[in-house]
VOZA-147059 format. One record per residue (C-alpha): residue number from 1; x, y, z. Coordinates in Angstrom, 3 decimals. Layout:
# residues N
NUM:X:Y:Z
...
# end
This chain:
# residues 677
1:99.653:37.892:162.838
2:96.437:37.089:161.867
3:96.296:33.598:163.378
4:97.485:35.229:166.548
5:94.198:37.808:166.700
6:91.999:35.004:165.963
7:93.108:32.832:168.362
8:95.282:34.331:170.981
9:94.029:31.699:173.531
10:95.327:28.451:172.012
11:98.830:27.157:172.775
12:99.992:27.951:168.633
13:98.887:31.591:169.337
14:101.145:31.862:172.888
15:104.096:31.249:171.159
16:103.346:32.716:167.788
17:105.215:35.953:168.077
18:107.650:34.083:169.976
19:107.902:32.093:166.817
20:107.955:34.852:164.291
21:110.396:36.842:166.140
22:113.028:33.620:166.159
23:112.159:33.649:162.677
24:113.310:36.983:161.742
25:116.168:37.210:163.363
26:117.561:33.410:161.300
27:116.655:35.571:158.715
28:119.925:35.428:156.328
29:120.547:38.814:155.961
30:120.865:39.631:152.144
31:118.959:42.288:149.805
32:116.491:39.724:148.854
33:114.975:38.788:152.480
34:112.800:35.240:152.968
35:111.464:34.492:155.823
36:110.651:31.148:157.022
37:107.739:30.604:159.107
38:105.312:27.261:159.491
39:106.899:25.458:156.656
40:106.574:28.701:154.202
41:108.155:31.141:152.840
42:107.413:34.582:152.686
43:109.472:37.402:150.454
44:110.072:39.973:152.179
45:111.075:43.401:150.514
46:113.148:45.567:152.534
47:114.945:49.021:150.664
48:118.691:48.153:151.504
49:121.144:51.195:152.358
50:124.220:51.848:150.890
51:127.521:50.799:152.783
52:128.130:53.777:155.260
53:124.506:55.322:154.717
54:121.837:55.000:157.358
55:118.956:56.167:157.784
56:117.457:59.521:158.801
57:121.488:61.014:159.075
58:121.216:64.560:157.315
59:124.144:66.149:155.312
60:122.411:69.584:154.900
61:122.138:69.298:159.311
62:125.655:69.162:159.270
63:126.355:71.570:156.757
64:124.122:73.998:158.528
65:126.095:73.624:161.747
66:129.677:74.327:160.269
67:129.258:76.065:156.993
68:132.211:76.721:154.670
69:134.688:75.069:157.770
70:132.386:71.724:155.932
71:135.015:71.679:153.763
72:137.947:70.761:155.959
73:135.797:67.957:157.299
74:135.833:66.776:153.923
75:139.295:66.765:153.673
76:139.940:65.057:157.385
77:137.591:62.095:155.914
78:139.725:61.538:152.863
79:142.839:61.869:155.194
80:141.259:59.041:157.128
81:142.402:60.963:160.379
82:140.578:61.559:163.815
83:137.555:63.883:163.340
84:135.740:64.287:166.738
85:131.737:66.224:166.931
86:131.848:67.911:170.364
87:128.586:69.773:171.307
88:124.807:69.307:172.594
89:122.094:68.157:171.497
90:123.704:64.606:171.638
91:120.943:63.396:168.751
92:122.849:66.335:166.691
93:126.477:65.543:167.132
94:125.522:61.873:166.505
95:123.835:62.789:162.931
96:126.911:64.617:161.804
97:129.353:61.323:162.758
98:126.614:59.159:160.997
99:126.253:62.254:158.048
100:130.161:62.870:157.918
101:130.600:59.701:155.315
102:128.101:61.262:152.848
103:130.715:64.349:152.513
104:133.254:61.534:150.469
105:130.919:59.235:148.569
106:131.847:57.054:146.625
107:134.346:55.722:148.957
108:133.125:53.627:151.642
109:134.415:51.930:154.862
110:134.139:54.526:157.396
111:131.547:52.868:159.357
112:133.714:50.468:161.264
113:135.531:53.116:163.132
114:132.529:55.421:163.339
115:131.090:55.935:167.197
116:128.119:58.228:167.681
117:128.672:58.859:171.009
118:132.007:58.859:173.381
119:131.357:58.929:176.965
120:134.262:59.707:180.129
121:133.814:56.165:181.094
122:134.860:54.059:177.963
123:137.822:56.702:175.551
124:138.261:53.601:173.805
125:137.014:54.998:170.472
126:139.299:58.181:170.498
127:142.549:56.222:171.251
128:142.975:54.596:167.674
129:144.610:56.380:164.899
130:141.348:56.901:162.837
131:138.035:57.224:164.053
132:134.961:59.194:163.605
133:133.267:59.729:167.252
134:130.639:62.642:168.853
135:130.934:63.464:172.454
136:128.420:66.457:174.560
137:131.005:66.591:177.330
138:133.431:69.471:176.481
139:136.299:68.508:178.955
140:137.278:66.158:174.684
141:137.800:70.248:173.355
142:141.008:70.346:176.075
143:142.232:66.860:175.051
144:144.379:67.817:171.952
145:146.239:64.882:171.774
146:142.662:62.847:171.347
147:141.875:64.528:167.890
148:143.369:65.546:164.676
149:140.145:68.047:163.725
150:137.880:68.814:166.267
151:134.155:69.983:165.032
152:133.077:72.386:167.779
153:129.061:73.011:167.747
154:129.072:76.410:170.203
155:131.440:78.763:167.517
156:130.422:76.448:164.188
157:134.321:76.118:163.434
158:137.065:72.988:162.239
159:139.623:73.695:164.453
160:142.749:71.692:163.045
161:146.847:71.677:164.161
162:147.471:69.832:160.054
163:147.650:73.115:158.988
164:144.168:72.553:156.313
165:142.706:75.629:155.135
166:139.821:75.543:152.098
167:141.559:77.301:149.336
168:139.503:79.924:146.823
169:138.017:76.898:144.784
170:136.448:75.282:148.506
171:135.099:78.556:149.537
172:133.256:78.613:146.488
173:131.918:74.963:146.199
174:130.571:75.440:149.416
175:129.038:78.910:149.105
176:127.104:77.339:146.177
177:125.950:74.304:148.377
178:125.009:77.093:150.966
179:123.096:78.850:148.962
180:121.034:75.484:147.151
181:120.755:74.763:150.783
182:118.992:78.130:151.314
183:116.958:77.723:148.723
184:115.221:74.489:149.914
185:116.918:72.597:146.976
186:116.916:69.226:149.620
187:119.030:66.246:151.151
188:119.833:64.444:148.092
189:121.284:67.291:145.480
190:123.540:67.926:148.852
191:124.490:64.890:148.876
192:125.035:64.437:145.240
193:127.057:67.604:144.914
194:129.629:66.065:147.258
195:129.570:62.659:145.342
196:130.377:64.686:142.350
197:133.055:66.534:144.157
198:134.658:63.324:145.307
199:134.727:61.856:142.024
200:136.294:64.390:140.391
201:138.716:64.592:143.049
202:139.122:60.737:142.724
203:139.193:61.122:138.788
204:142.207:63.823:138.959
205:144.117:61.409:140.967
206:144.155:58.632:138.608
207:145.624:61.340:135.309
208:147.680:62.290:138.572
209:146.473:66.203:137.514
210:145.517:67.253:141.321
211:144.705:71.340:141.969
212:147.636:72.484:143.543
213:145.741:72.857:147.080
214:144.977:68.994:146.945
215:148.737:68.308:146.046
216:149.989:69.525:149.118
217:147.746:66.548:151.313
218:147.085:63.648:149.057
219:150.116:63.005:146.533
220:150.008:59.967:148.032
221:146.504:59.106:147.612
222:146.971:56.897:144.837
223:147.762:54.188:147.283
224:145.125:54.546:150.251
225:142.766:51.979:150.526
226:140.194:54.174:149.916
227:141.125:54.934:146.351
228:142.231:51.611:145.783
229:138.786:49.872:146.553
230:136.893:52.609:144.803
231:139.504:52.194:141.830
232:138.377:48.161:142.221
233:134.786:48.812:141.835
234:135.105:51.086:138.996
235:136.821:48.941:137.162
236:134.454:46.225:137.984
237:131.258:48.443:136.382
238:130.009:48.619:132.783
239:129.928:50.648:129.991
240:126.681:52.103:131.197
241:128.444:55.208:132.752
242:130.614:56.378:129.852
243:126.663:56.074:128.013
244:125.003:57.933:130.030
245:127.948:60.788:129.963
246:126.498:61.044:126.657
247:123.234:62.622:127.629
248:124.518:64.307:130.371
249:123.430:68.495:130.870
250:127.170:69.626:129.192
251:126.442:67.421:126.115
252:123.014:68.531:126.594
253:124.158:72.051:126.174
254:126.679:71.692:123.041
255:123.972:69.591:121.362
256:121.757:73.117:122.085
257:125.018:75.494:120.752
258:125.284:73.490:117.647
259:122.062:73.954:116.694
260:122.010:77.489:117.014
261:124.506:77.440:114.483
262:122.360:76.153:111.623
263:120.112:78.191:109.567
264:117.102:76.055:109.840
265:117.473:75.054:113.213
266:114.008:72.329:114.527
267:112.613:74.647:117.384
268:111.103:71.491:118.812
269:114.609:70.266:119.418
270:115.740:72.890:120.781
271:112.737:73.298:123.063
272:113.457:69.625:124.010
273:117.030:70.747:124.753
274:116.457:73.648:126.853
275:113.618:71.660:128.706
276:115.970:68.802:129.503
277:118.701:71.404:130.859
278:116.313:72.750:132.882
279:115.458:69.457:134.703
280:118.440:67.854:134.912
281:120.905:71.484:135.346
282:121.135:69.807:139.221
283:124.953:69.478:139.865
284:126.964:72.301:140.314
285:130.136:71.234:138.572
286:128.183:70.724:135.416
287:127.124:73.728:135.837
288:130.450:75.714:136.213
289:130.877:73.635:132.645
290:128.075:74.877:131.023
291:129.206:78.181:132.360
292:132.827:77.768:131.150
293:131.172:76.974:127.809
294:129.499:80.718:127.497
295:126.523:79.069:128.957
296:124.627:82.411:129.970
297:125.040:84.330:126.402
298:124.499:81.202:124.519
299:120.786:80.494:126.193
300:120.563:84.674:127.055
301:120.234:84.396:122.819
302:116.956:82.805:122.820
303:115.460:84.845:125.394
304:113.621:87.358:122.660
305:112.429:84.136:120.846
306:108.413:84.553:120.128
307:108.202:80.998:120.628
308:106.989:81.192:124.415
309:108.046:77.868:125.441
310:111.709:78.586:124.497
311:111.832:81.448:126.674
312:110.299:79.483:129.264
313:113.098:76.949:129.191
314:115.702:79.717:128.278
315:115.098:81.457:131.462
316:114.071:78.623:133.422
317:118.084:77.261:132.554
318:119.337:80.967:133.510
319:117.854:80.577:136.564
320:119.844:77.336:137.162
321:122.999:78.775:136.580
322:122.636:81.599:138.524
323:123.387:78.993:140.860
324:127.304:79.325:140.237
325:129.037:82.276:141.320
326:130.422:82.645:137.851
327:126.840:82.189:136.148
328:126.237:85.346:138.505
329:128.892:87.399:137.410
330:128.423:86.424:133.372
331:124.843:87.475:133.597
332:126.233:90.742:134.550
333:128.882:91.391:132.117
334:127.232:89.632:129.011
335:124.512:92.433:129.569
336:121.864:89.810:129.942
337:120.427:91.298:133.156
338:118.572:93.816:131.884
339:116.733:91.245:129.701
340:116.004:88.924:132.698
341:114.301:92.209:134.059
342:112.327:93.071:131.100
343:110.809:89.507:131.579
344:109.371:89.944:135.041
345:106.550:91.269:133.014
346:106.360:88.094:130.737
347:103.041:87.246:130.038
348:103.466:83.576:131.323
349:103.855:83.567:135.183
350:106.080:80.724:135.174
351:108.651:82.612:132.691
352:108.242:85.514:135.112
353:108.811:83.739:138.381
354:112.006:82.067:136.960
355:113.173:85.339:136.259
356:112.626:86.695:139.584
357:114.739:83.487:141.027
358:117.622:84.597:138.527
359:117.273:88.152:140.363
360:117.109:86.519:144.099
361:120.385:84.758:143.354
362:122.188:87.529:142.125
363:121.438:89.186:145.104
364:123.502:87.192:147.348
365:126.133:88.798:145.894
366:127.291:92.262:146.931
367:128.449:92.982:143.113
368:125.464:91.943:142.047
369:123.216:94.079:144.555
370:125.514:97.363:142.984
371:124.421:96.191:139.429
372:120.744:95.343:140.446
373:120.327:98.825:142.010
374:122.159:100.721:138.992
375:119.087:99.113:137.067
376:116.255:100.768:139.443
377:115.076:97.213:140.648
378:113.589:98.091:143.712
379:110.748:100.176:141.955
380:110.099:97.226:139.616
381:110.166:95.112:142.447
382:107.511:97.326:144.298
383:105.385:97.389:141.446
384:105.282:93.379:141.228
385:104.673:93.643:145.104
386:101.347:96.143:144.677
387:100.274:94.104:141.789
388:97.325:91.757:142.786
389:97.827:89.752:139.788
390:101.270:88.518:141.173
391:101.020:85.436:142.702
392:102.157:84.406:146.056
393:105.595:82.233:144.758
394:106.368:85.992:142.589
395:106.192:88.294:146.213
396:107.780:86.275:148.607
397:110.439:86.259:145.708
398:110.314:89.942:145.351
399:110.306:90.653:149.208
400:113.415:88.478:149.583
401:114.896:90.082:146.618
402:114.666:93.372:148.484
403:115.558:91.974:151.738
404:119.266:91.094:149.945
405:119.491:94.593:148.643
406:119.050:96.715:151.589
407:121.256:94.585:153.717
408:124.236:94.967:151.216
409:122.910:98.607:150.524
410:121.220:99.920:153.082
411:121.279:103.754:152.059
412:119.103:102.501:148.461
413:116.329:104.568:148.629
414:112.835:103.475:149.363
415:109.608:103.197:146.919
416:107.475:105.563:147.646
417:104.371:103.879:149.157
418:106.117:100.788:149.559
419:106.493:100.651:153.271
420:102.537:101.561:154.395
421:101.742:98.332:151.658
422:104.401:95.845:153.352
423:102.699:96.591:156.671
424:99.092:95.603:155.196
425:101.214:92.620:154.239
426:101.362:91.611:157.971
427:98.187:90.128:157.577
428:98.434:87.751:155.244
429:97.696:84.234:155.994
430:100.835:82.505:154.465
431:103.470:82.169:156.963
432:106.848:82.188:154.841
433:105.562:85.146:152.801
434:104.583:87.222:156.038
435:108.064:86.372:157.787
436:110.007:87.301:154.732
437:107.963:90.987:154.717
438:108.573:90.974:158.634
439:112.365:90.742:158.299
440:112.415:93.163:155.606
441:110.490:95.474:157.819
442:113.173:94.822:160.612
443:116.215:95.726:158.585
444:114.569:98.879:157.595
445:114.291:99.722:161.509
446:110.757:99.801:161.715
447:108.304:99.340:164.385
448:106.712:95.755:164.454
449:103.411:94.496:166.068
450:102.863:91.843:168.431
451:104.728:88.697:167.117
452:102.761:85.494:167.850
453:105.391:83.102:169.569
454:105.424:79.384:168.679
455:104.983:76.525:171.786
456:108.783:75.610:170.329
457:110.745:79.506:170.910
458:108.322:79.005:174.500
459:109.928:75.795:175.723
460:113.593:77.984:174.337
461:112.578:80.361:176.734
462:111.722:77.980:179.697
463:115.563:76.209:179.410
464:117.111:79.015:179.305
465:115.261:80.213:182.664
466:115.377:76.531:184.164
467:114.686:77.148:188.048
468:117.101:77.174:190.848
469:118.223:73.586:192.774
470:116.143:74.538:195.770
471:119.017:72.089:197.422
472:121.808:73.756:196.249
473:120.384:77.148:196.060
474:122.281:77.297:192.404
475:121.087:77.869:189.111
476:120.744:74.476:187.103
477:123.250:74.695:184.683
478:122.943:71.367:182.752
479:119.676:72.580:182.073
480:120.213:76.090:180.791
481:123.451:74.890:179.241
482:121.658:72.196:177.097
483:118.924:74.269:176.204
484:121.047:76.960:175.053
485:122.357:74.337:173.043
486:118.790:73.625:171.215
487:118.494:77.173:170.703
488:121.354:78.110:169.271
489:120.860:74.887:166.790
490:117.400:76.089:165.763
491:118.882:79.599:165.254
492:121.336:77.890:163.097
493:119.025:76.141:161.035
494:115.884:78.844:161.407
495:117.876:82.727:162.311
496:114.025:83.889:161.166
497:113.022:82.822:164.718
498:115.343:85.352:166.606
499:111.924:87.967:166.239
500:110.041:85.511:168.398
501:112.821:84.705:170.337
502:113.171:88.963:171.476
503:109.678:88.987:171.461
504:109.375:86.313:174.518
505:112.092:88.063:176.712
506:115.267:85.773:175.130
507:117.467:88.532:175.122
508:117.018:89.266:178.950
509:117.040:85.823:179.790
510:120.440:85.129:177.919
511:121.958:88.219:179.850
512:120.857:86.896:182.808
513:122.845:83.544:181.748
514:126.262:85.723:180.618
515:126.520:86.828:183.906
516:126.736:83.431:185.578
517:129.497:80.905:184.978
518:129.738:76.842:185.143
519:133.174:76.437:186.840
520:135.941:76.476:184.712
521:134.524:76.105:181.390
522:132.044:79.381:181.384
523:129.922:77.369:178.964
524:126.621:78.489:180.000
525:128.133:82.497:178.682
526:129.998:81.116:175.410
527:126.921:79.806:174.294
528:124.870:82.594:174.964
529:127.361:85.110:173.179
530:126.704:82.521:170.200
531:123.544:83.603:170.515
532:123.433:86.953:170.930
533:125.823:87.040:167.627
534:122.784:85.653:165.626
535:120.377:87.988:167.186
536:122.678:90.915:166.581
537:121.850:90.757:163.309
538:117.928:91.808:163.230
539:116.916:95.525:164.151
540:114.803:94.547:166.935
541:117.342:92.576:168.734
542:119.622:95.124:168.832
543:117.493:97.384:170.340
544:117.396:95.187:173.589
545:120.751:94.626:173.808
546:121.406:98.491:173.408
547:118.874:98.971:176.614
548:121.058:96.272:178.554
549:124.180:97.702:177.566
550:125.472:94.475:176.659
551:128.159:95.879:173.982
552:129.633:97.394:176.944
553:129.718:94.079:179.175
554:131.444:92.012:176.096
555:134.411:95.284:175.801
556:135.004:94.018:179.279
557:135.120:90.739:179.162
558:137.032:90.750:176.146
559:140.240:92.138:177.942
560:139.582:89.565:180.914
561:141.640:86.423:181.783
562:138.692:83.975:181.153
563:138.422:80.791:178.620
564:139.738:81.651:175.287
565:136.529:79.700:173.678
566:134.285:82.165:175.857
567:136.556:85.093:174.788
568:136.460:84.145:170.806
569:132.669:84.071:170.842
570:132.395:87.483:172.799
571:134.795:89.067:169.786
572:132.359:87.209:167.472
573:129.375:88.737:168.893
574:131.635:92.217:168.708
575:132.367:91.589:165.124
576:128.428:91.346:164.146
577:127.722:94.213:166.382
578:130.217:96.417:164.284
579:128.628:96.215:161.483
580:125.474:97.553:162.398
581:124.884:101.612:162.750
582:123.689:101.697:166.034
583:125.567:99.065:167.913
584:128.734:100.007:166.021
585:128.518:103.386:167.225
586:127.779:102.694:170.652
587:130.795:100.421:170.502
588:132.673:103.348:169.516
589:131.614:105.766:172.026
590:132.094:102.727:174.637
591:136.076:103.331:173.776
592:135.742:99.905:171.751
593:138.374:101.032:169.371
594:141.149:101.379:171.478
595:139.953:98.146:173.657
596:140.478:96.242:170.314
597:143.452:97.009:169.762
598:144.489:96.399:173.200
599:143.185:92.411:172.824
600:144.642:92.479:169.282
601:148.070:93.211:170.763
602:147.609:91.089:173.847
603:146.443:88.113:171.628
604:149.462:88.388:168.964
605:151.558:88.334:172.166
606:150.589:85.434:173.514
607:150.126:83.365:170.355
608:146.231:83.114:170.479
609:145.818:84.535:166.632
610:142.577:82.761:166.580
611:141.422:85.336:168.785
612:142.613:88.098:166.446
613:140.712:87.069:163.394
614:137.323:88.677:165.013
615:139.576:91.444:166.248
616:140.874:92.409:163.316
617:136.971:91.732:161.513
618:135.855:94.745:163.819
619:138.494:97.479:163.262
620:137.531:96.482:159.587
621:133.751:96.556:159.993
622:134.042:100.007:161.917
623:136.554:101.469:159.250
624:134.324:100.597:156.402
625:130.765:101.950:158.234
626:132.097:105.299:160.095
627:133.408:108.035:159.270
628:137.706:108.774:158.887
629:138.278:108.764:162.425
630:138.950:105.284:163.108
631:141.250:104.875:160.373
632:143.050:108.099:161.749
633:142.879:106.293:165.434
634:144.587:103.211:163.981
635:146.944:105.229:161.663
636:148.287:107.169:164.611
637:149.489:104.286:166.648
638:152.664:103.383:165.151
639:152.967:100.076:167.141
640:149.127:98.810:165.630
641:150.665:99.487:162.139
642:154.013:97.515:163.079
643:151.603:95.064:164.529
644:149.648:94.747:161.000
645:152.511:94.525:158.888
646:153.954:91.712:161.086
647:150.474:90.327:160.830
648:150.725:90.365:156.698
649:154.118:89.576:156.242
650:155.385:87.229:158.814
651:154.426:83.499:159.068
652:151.853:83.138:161.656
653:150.181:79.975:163.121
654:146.639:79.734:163.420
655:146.107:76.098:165.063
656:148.957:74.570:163.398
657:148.797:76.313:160.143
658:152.365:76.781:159.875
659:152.128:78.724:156.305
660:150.233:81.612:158.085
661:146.946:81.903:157.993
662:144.657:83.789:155.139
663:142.171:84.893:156.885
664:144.705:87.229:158.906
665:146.940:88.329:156.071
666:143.230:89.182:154.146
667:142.476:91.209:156.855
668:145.528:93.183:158.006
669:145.950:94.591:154.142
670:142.491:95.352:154.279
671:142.836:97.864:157.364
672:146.221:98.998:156.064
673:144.802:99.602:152.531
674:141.661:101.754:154.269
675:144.548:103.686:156.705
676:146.557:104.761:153.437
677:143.488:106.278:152.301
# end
């Protein structure tokens, strides 16, 4: 290159990028890459991917679009069946086909049968018996016979006719990955908590000891090529593995219980211990070990130690397996919570920011908000808040903390003082910390000021308003279809920009976009009810679509004869609004109880019990946030209570789950339960 800026005249330089572009491409195509160029060679260092990995293609993306349904992806990809991405932008449903391998690593091989995007003109790539493909045109969703699991962007579901359903164990996995995901934990411990998923899977197929939801789908599995080329490889490898299991965090953490056993234990050792388990604490199935192993009393032990660093690392490893759902619920009954409070006074900021993690991710649970509150932690959390010592990490933490509580229990009282301070908080110059008090602000129904709104929730606004075909004198649909598309990804990914999103007239402009439809399909409303059901779910949105009457339009629709996608996300959007105060009520006095049951009845009838999963999730909602009277409603109509206990004790068949699904049974013995009341 330099020979061609100093001369770019001469007859050498003409042809010199000619020459070095020839040259790269001969390039033999290897890790170590030489390139030959005027008689030498020059080594060329290029980072090489992993087979099926490429570059920029974001596991935590896809995750965010489908959530716990991730699961039965994961299962479809072990299957080796036909998983199909259906949904706009096209840049999104080509990262999850390009993402979907990283749900089974280890195993490899899915790349030859892997296409991005699927257009009308050339089906080729859905017509084989196993293929991973994306597609934005939504005339594949009607084409049953083209896919074995179909991965729908507009509702975030796996819609399946195998009859695959994540058991107890999946639910959990993936709430844990949900929640590292939530807290900013990153690409790769995604991806490695799905490598360690597979391998365990893979491992429990070799001593033939599968979990009896895996036995059901892969006794076989011992002889798929998958397993069998992984089982190569592994054979292949060294010692080095079974070494390093050595020093992994559960040997780690016996190494740490033994030497609380001895008299004269060496403090530095067990500093070292702790230190190490805090760092390398990543992956959550050594952490439901450690766990299993009394985990959270063993390290809670050390917690009084003077020694500052140990209770540093003690709480800093607390913190990490508050990560696990049963970390959560041992630092509850082993009594160790009220220590982990005590030590959001701790003298070392570090120590007392851990501690306030531990409290954040107890929070997500609803058993641990009851136990949290019992303990008066919303004064203590106040007090951290007015403190001007506490740094900036320590309130966000505390806001958010808060934020958790009062949406699981809303009628908590308030410290006194605590909303006039969280307004003065409005002006503080770091973003995340301001948005976190905003939302807080929100749920408590409060009055907001002027919310700045970003260039990106601007050009939202602008697609969803695109102008009319002066032609055609029609809206433009593609437009407002695809950008409704954006939006509702961003809302996915970022729900915190739903303020702005009110704020800059969204809520008006995606009524305007209900009303309209795009032919058959009624996209351009499905995806706007998607919307809606995310906006729902902040104070201040609910407010606008009270003024519009919205809950009123959906009641409507939902008894109408249109598209049953268009009709599932309009119960969806019902199902948020139910559990609200004000929304729920006005869905009551909108007769939404007895419309409900009406579409509950009508979709039994006609086989659609997809449709009666958000059905039944508002009767429930409205039972468990109003008064008597609805349970009284449904109690009184003998053919709703035949309808439930048909519901619970006959075999229904939600897309081709021919065991019935669990979802409905769940939810049918939940309203019965309420109506014996």
């Amino acid at each position: 290159l330099e020979r061609y800026l100093d001369d770019k005249s001469s007859k050498e330089g003409k042809t010199l990028l000619k020459n070095f572009y020839e040259a790269a491409q001969a390039m033999e195509k290897t890790q170590n890459y030489q390139l030959q160029l005027y008689g030498e060679s020059y080594p060329i260092n290029i980072p090489a991917l992993g087979e099926d990995e490429f570059e920029g293609a974001s596991l935590v993306k896809l995750i965010n679009h489908f959530g716990l349904d991730t699961i039965i992806i994961w299962y479809f990809m072990l299957l080796q069946k036909r998983i199909l991405f259906v949904g706009q932008p096209a840049r999104e449903v080509g990262n999850c086909c390009l993402a979907a391998p990283l749900l089974v690593a280890p195993l490899t091989g899915f790349t030859k049968y892997t296409t991005p995007y699927v257009a009308l003109t050339d089906i080729s790539p859905v017509l084989v018996p196993t293929y991973i493909c994306g597609t934005t045109n939504l005339l594949f969703e009607t084409k049953t016979e083209w896919w074995d699991a179909l991965c729908n962007f507009s509702n975030g579901c796996v819609i399946n006719y195998l009859g695959i359903r994540a058991s107890g164990r999946d639910r959990e996995f993936m709430k844990n990955i949900l929640s590292g995901i939530h807290d900013n934990r990153g690409e790769e411990w995604v991806r490695q908590q799905f490598y360690t998923h597979t391998v365990d899977f893979l491992i429990n197929v070799g001593r033939k000891t599968l979990r009896k939801e895996h036995r059901k789908h892969f006794t076989n599995f011992s002889e798929s090529p998958l397993y069998v080329h992984w089982n190569e490889i592994k054979s292949r490898s060294t010692t080095k593995s079974s070494a390093d299991q050595s020093v992994g965090p559960t040997a780690m953490f016996e190494q740490f219980q033994e030497s609380l056993k001895k008299e004269e234990a060496d403090r530095t050792s067990q500093i070292k211990l702790l230190y190490a388990l805090s760092t390398k604490l990543r992956d959550l199935t050594e952490i439901e070990k450690v766990c299993n192993l009394d985990g959270v009393a063993t390290v809670a032990s050390v917690l009084n130690e003077s020694n500052s660093q140990m209770r540093k690392y003690a709480v800093s490893v607390l913190a990490q397996l508050a990560l696990s759902l049963s970390g959560q619920i041992s630092m509850m009954s082993d009594q160790v919570l009220p220590r982990v409070i005590e030590m959001l006074n701790d003298p070392m900021p570090n120590v007392a920011s851990a501690a306030c993690y531990c409290l954040l991710k107890i929070s997500t649970l609803y058993i641990g908000v009851q136990t949290l509150v019992t303990h008066d932690i919303t004064s203590i959390l106040a007090k951290l808040l007015f403190d001007a010592d506490s740094n900036l990490d320590m309130k966000t933490r505390c806001a958010a903390t808060l934020n958790q509580i009062y949406r699981f229990a809303p009628t908590t009282p308030k410290p006194p003082d605590l909303m006039k301070y969280l307004h003065s908080q409005l002006k503080s110059p770091d973003k995340g910390y301001k948005l976190t008090v905003m939302q807080l602000l929100d749920l408590w129904e409060e009055e907001l000021p002027q919310i700045p709104i970003s260039a990106k929730v601007k050009t939202h606004i602008s697609a969803l308003q695109a102008p009319i075909n002066e032609e055609e004198s029609t809206p433009c649909f593609e437009t407002r279809i695809t950008g409704s598309t954006y939006l509702l990804s961003d809302l996915v990914t970022s729900p915190e920009i739903r303020l702005e999103l009110v704020e800059a007239g969204g809520v008006e402009a995606i009524l305007e976009n209900i009303k309209m439809h795009d032919g058959n399909h009624h996209r351009l409303p499905r995806y706007s009810f998607s919307i809606l059901s995310i906006v729902a779910d902040s104070n201040f949105g609910r407010k606008k679509i009270l003024r519009y009457r919205i809950v009123e339009l959906a009641l409507q629709l939902l008894l109408s004869d249109k598209d049953p996608l268009l009709i599932f996300s309009v119960a969806r959007f019902l199902e948020v609004c139910a559990q609200h105060k004000d929304t729920g009520a006005f869905l009551i006095e909108c007769s939404g109880v007895s419309t409900v049951i009406k579409f509950l009845e009508a979709s039994h009838s006609t086989k659609q019990e997809l449709l009666c999963v958000p059905a039944l999730g508002i009767l429930r909602y409205l039972m468990i946030f109003f008064d008597s009277s609805i349970a009284a409603e449904i109690r009184g109509d003998e053919k709703t209570v035949l309808l439930l206990y048909e519901m619970l004790s006959g075999n229904t068949e939600v897309d081709g789950d021919q065991s019935g699904n669990r979802k409905l049974r769940e939810l049918s013995w939940s309203i019965l339960r309420m109506c014996c009341e």
